[in-house]
PDB file of N, H, CA, C and O in Angstrom:
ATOM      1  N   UNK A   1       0.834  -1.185   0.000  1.00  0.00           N
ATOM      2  CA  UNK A   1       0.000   0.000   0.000  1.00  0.00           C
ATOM      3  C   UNK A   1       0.883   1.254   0.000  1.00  0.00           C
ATOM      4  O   UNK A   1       0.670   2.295  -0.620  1.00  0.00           O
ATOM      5  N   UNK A   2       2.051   0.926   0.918  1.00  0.00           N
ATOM      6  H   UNK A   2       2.224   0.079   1.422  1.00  0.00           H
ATOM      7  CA  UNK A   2       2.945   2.244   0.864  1.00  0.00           C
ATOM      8  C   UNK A   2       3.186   2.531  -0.527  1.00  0.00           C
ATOM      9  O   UNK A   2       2.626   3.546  -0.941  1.00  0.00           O
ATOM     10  N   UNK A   3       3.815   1.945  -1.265  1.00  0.00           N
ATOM     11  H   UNK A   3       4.270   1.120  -0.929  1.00  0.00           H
ATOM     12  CA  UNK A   3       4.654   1.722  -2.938  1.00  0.00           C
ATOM     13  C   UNK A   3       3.411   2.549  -3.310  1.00  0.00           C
ATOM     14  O   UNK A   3       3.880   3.676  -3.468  1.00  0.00           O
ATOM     15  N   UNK A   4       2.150   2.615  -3.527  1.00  0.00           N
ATOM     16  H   UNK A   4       1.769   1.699  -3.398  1.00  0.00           H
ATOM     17  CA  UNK A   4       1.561   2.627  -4.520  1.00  0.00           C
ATOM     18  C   UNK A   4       0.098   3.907  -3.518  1.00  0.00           C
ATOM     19  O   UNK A   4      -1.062   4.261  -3.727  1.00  0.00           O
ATOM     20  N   UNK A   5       0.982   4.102  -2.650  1.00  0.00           N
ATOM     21  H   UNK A   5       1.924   3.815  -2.480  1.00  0.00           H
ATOM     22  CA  UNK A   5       0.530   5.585  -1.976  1.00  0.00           C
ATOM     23  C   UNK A   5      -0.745   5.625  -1.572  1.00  0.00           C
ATOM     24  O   UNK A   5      -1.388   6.672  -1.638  1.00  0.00           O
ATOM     25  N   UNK A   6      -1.425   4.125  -0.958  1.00  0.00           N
ATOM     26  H   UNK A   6      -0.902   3.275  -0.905  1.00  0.00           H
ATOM     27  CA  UNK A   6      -2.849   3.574  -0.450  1.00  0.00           C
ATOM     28  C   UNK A   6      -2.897   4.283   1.055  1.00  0.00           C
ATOM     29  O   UNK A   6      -1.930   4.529   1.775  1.00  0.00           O
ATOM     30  N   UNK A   7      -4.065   4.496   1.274  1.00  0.00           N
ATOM     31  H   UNK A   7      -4.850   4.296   0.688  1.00  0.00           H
ATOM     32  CA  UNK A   7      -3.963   4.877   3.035  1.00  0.00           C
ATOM     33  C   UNK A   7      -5.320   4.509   3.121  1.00  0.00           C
ATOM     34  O   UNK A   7      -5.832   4.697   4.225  1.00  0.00           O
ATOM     35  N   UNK A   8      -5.955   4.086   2.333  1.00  0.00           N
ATOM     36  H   UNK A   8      -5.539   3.933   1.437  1.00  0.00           H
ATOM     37  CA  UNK A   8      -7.385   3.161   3.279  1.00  0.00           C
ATOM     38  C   UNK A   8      -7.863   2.270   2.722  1.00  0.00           C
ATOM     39  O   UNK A   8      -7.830   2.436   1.503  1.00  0.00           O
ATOM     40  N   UNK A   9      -8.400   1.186   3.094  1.00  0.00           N
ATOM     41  H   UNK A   9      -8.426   1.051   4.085  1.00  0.00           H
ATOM     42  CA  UNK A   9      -8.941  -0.238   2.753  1.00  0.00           C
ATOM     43  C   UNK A   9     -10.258   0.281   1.269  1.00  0.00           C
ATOM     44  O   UNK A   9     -10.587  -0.580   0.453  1.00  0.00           O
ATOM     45  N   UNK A  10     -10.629   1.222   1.208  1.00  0.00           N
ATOM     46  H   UNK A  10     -10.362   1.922   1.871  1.00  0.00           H
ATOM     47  CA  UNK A  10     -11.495   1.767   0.188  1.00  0.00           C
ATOM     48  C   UNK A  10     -10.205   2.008  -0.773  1.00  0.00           C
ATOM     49  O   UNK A  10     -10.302   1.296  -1.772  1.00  0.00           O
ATOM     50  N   UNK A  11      -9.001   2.817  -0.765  1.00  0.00           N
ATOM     51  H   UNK A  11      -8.922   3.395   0.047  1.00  0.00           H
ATOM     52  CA  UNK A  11      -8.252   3.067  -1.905  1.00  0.00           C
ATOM     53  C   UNK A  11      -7.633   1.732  -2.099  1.00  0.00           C
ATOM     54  O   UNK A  11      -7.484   1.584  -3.312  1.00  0.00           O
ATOM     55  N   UNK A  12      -7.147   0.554  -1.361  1.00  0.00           N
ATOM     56  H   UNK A  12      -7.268   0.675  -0.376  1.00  0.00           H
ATOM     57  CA  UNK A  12      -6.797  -0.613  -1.926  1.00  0.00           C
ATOM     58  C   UNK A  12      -8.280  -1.993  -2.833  1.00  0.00           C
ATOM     59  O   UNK A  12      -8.222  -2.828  -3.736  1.00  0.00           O
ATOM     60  N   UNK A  13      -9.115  -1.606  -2.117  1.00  0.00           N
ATOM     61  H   UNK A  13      -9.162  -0.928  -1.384  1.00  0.00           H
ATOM     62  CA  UNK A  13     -10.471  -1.927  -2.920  1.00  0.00           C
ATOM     63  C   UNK A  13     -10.337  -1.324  -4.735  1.00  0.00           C
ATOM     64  O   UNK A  13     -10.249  -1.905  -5.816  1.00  0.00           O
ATOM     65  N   UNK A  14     -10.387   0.240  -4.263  1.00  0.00           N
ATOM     66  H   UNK A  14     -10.459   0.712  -3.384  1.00  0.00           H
ATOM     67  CA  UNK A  14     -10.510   0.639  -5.576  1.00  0.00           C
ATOM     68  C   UNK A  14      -9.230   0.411  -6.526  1.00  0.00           C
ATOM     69  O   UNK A  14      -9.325   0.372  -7.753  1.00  0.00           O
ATOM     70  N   UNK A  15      -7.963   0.258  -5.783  1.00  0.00           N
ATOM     71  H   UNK A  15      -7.886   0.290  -4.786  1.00  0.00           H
ATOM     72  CA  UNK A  15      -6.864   0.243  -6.884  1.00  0.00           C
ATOM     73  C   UNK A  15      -6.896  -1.261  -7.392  1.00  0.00           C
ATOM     74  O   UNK A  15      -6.430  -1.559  -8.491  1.00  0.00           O
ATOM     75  N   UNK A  16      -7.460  -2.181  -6.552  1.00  0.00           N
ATOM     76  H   UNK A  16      -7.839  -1.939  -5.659  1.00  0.00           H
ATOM     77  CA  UNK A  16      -7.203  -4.056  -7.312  1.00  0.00           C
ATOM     78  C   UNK A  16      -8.507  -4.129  -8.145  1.00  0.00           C
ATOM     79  O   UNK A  16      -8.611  -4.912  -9.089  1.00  0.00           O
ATOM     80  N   UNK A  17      -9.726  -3.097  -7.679  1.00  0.00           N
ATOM     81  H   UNK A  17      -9.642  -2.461  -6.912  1.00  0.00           H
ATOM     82  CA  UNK A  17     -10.643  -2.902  -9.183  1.00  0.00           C
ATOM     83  C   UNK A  17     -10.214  -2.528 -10.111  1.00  0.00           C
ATOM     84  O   UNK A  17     -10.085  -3.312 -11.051  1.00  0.00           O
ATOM     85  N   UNK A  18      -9.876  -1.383 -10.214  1.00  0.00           N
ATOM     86  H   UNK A  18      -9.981  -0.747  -9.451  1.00  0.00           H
ATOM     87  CA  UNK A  18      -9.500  -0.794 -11.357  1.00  0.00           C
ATOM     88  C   UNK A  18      -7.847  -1.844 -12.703  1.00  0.00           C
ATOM     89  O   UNK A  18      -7.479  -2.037 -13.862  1.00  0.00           O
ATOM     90  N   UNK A  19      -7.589  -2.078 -11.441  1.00  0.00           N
ATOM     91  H   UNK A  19      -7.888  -1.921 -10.500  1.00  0.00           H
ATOM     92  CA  UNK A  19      -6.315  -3.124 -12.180  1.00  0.00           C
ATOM     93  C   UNK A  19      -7.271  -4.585 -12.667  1.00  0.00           C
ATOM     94  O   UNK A  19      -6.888  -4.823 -13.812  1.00  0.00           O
ATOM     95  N   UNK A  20      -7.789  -5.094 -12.473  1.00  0.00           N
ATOM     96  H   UNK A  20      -8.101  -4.901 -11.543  1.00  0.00           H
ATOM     97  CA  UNK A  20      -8.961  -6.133 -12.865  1.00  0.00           C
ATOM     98  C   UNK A  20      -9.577  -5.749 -13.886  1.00  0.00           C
ATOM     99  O   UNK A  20      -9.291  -6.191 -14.999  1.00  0.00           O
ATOM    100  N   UNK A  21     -10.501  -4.885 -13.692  1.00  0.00           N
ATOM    101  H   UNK A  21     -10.733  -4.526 -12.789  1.00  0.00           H
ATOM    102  CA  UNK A  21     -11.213  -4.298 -14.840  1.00  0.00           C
ATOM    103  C   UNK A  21     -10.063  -3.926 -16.345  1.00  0.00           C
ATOM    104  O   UNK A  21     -10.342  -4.296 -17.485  1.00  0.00           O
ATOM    105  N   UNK A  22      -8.748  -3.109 -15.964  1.00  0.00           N
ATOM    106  H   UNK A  22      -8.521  -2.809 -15.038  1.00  0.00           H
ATOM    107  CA  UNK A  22      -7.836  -3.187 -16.734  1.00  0.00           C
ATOM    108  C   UNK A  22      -7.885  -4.307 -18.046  1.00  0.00           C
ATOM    109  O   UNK A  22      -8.034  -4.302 -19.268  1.00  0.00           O
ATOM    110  N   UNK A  23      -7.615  -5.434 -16.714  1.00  0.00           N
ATOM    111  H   UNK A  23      -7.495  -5.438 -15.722  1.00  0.00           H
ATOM    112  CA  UNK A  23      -7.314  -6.631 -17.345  1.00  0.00           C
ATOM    113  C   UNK A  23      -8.632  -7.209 -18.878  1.00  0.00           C
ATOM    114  O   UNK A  23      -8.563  -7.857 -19.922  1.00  0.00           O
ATOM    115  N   UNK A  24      -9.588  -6.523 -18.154  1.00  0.00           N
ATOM    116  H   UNK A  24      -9.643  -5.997 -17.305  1.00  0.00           H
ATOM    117  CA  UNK A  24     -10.723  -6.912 -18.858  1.00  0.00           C
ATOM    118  C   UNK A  24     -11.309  -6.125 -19.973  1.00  0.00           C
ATOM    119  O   UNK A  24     -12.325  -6.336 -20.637  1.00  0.00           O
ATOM    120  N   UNK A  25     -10.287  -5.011 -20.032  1.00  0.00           N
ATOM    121  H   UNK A  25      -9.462  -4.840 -19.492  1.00  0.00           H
ATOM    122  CA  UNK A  25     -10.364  -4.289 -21.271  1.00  0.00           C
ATOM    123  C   UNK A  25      -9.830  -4.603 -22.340  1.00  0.00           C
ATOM    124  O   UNK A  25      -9.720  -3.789 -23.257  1.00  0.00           O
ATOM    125  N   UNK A  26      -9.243  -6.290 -22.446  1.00  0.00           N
ATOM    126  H   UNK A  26      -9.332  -6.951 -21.701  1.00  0.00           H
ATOM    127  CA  UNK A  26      -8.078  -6.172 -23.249  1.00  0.00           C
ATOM    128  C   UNK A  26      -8.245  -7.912 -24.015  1.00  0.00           C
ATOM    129  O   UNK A  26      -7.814  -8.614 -24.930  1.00  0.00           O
ATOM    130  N   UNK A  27      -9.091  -7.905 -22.983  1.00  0.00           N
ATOM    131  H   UNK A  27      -9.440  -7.335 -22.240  1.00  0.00           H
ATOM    132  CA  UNK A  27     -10.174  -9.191 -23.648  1.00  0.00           C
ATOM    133  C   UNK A  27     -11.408  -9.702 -24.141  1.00  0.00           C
ATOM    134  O   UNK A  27     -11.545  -8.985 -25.133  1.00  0.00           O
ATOM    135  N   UNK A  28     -11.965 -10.125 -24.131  1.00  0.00           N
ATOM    136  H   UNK A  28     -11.854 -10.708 -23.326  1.00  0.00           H
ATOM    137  CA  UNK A  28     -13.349 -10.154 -25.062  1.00  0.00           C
ATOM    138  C   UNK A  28     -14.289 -10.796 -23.604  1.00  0.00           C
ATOM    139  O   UNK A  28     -14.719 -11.947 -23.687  1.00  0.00           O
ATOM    140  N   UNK A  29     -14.495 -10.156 -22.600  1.00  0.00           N
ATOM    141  H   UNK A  29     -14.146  -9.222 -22.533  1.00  0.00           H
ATOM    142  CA  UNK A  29     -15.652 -10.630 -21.145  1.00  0.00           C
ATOM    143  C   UNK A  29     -16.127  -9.173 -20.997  1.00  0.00           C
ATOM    144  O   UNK A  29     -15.648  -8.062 -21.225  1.00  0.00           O
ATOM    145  N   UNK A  30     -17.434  -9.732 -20.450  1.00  0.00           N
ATOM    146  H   UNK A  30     -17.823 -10.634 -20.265  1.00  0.00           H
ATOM    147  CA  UNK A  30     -18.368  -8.652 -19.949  1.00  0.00           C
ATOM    148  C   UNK A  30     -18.043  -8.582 -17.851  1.00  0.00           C
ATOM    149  O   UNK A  30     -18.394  -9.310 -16.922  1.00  0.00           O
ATOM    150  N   UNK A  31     -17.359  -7.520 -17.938  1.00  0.00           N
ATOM    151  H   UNK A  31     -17.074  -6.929 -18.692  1.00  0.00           H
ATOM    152  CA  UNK A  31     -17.226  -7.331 -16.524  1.00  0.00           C
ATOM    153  C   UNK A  31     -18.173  -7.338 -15.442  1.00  0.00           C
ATOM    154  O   UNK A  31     -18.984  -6.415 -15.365  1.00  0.00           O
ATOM    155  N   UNK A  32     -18.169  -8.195 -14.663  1.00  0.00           N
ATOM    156  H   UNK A  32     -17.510  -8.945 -14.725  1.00  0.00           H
ATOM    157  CA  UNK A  32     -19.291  -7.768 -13.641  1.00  0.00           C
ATOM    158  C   UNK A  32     -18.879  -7.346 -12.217  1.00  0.00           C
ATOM    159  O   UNK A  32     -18.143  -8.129 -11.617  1.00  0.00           O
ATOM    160  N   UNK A  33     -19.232  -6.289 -11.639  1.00  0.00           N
ATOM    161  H   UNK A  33     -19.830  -5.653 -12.127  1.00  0.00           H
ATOM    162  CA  UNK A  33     -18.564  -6.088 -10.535  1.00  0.00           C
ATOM    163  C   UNK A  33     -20.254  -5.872  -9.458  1.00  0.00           C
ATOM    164  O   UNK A  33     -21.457  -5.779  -9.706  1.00  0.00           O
ATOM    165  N   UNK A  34     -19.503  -5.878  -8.420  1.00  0.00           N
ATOM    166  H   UNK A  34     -18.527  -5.953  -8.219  1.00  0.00           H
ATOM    167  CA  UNK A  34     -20.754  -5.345  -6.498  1.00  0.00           C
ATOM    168  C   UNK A  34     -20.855  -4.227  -6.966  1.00  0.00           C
ATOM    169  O   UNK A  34     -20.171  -3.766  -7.880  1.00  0.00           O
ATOM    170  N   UNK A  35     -21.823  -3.631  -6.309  1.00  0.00           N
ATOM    171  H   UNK A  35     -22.378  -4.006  -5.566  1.00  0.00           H
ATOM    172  CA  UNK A  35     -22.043  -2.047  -6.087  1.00  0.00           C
ATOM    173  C   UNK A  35     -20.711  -1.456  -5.570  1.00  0.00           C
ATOM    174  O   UNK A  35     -20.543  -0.259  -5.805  1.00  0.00           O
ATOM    175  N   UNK A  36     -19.862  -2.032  -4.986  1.00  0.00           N
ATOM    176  H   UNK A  36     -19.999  -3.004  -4.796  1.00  0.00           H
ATOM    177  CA  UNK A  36     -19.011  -1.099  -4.206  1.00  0.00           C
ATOM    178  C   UNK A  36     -18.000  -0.704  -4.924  1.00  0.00           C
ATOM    179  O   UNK A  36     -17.560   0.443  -4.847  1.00  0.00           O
ATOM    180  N   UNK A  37     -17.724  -1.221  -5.371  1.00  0.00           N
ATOM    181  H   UNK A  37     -18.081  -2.153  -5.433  1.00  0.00           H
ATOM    182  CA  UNK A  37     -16.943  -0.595  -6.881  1.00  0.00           C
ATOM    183  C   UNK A  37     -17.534   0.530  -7.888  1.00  0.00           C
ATOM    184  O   UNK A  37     -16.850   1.393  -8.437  1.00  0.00           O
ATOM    185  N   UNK A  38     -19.029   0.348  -8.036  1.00  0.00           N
ATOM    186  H   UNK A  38     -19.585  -0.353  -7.589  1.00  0.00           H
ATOM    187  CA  UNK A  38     -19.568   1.332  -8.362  1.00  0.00           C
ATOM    188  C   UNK A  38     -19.906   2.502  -7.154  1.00  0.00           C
ATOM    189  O   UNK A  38     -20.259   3.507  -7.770  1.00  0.00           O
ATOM    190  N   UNK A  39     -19.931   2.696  -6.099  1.00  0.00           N
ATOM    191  H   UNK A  39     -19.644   1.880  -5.598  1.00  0.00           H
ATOM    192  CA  UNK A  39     -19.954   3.060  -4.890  1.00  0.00           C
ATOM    193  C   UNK A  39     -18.278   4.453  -4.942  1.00  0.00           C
ATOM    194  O   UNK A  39     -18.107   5.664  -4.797  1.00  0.00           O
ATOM    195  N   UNK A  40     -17.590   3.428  -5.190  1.00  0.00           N
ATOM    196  H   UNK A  40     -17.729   2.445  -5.308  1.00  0.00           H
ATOM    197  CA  UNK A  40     -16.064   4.095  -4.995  1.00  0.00           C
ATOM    198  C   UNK A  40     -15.639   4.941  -6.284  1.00  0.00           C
ATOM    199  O   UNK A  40     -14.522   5.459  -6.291  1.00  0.00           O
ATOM    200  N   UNK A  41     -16.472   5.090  -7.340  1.00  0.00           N
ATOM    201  H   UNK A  41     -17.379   4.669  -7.334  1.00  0.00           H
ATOM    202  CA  UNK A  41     -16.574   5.779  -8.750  1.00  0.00           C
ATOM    203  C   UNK A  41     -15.539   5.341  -9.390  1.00  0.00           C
ATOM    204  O   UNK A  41     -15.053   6.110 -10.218  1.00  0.00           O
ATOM    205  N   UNK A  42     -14.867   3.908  -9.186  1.00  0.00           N
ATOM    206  H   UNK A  42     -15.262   3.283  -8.513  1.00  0.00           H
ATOM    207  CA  UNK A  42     -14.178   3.423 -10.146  1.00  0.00           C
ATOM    208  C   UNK A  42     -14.460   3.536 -11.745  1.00  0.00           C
ATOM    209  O   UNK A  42     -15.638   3.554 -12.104  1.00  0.00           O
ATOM    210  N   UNK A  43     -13.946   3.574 -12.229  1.00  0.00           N
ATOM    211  H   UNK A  43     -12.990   3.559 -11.937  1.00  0.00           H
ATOM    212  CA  UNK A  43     -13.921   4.007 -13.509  1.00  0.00           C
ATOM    213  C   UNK A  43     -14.198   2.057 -14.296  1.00  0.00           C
ATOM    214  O   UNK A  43     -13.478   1.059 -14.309  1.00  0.00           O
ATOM    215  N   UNK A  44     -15.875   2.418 -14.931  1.00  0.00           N
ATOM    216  H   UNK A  44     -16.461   3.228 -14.920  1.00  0.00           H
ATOM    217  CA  UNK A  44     -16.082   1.265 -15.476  1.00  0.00           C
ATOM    218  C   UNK A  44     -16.125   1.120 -17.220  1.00  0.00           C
ATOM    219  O   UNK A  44     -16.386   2.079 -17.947  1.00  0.00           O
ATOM    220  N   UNK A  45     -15.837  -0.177 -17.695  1.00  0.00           N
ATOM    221  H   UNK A  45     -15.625  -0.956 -17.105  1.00  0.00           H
ATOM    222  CA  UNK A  45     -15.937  -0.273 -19.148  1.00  0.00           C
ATOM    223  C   UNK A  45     -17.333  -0.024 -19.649  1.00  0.00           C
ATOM    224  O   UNK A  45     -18.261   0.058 -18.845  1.00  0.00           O
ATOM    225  N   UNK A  46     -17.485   0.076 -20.700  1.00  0.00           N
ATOM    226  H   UNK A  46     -16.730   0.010 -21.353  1.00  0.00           H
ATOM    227  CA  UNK A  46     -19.048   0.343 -21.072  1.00  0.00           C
ATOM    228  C   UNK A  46     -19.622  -1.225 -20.980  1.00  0.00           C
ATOM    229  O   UNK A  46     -18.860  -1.986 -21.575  1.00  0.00           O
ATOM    230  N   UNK A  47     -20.488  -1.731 -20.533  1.00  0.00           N
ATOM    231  H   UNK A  47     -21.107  -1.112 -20.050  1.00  0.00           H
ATOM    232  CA  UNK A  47     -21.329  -2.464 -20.806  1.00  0.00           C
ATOM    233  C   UNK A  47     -20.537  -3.294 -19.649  1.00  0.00           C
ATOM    234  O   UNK A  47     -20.402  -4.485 -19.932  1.00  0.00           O
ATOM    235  N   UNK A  48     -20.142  -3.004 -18.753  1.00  0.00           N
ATOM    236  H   UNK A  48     -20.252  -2.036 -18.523  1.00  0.00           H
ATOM    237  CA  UNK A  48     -20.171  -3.488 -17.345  1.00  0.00           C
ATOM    238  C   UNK A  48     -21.659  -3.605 -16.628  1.00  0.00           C
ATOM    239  O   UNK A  48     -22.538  -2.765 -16.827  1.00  0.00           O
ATOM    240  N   UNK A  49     -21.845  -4.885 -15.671  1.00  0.00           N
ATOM    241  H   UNK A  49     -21.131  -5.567 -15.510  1.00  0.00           H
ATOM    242  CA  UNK A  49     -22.801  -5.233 -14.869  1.00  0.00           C
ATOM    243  C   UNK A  49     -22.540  -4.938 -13.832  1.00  0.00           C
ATOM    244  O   UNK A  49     -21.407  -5.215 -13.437  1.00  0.00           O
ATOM    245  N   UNK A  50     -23.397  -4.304 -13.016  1.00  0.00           N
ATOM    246  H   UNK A  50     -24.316  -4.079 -13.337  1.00  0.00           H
ATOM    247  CA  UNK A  50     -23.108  -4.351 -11.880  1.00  0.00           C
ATOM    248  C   UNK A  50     -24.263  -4.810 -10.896  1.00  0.00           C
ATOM    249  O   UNK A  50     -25.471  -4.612 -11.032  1.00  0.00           O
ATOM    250  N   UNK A  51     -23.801  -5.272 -10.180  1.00  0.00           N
ATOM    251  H   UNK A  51     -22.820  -5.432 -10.070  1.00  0.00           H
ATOM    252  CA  UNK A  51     -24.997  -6.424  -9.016  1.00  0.00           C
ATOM    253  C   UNK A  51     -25.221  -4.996  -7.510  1.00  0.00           C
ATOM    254  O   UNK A  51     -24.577  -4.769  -6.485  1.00  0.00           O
ATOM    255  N   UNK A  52     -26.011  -4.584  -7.916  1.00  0.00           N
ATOM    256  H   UNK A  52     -26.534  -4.768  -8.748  1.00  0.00           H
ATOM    257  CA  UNK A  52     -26.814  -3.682  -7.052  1.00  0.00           C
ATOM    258  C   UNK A  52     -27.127  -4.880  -5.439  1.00  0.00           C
ATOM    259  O   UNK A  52     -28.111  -5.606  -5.582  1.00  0.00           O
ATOM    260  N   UNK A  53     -26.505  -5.010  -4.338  1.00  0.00           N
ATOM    261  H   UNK A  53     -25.706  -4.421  -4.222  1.00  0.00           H
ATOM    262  CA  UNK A  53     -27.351  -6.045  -3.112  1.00  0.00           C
ATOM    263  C   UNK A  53     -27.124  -4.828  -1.981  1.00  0.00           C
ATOM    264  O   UNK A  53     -26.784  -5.324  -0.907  1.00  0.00           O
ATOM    265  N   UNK A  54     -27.221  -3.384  -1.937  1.00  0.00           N
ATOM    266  H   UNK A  54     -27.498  -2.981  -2.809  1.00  0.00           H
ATOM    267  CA  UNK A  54     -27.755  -2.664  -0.754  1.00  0.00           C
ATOM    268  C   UNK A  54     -28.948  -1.835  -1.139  1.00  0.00           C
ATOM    269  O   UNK A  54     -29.287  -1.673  -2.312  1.00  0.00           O
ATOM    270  N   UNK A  55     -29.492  -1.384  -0.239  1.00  0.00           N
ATOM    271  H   UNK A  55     -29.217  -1.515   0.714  1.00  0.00           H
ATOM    272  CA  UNK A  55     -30.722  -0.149  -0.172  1.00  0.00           C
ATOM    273  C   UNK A  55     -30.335   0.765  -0.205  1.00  0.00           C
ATOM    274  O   UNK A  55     -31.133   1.703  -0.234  1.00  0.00           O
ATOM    275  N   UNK A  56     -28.757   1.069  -0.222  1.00  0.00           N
ATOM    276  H   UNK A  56     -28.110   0.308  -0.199  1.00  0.00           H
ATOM    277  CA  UNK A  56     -28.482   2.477  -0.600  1.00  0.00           C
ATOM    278  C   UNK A  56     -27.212   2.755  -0.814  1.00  0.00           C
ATOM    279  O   UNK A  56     -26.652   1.897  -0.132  1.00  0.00           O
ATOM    280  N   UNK A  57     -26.245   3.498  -1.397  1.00  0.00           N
ATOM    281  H   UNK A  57     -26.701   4.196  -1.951  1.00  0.00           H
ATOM    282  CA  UNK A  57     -25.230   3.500  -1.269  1.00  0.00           C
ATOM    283  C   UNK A  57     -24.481   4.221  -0.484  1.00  0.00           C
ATOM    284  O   UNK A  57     -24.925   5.274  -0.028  1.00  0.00           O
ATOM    285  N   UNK A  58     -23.126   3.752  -0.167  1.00  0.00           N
ATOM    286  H   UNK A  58     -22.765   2.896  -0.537  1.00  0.00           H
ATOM    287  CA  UNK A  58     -22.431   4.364   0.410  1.00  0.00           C
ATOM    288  C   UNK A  58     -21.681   5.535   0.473  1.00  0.00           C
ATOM    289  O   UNK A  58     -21.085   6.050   1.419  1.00  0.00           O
ATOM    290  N   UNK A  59     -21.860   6.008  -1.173  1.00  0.00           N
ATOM    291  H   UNK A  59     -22.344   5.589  -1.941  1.00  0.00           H
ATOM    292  CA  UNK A  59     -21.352   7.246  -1.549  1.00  0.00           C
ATOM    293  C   UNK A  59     -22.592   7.939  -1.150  1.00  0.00           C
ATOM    294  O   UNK A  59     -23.616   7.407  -1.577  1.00  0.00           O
ATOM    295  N   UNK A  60     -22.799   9.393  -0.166  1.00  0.00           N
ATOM    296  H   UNK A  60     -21.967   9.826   0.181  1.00  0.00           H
ATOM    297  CA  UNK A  60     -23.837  10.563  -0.406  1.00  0.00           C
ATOM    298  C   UNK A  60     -24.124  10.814  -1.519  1.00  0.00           C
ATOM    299  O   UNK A  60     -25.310  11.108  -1.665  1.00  0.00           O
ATOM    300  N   UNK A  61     -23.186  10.828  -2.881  1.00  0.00           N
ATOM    301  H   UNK A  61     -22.222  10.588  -2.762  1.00  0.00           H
ATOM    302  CA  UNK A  61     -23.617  11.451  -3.909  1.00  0.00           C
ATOM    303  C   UNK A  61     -24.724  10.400  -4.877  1.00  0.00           C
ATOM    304  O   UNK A  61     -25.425  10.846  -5.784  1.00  0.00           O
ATOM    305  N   UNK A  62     -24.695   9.012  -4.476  1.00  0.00           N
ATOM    306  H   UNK A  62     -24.126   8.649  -3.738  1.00  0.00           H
ATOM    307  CA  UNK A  62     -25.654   8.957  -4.827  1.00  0.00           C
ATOM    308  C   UNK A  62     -27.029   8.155  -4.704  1.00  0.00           C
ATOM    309  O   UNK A  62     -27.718   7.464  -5.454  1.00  0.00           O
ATOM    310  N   UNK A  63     -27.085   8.611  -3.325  1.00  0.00           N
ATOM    311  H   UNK A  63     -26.526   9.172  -2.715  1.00  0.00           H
ATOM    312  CA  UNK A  63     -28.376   8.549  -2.530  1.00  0.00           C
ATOM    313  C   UNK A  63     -28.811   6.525  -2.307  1.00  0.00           C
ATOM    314  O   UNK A  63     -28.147   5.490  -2.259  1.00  0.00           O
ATOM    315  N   UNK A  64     -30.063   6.842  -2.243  1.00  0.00           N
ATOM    316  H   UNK A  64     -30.602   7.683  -2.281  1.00  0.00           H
ATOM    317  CA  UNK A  64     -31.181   5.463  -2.195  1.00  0.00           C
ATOM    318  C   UNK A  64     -31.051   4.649  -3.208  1.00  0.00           C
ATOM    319  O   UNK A  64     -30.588   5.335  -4.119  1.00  0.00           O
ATOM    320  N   UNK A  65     -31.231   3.326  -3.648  1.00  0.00           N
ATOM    321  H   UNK A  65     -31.608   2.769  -2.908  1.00  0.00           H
ATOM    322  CA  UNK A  65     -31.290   2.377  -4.791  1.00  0.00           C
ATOM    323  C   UNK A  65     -32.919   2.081  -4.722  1.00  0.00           C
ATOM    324  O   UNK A  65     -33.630   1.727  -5.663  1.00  0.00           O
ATOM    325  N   UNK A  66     -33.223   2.267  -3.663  1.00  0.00           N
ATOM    326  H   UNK A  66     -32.645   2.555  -2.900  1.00  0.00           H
ATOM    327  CA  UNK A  66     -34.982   1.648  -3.304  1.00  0.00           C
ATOM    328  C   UNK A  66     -36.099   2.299  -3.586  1.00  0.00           C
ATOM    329  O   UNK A  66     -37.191   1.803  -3.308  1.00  0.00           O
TER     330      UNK A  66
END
């Protein structure tokens, strides 16, 4: 986490997403990720899935799912 300048369990979440998803730009799969990845505004491919399982998210910005 030091190397790569992490200081919270949300920025190491979001940096092994974003390196995954990477991976999946470069092959022929439809990505599917949790809400929390969408939650953390990781940066997604187009035609990514994402599996919505809370009532709301964790980011304020963007509110209720329900």
């Amino acid at each position: 986490m030091i190397d790569n300048n992490i200081n919270s369990s949300v920025g190491l979440h979001t940096f092994y997403a974003d390196r995954i998803l990477n991976i999946t730009r470069n092959i022929d799969v439809t990505p599917i990720v949790w809400q929390d990845v969408w939650d953390e505004k990781v940066e997604l491919p187009p035609g990514t899935i994402i599996q919505v399982w809370k009532d709301s998210s964790d980011n304020s910005a963007f509110g209720s799912w329900a």
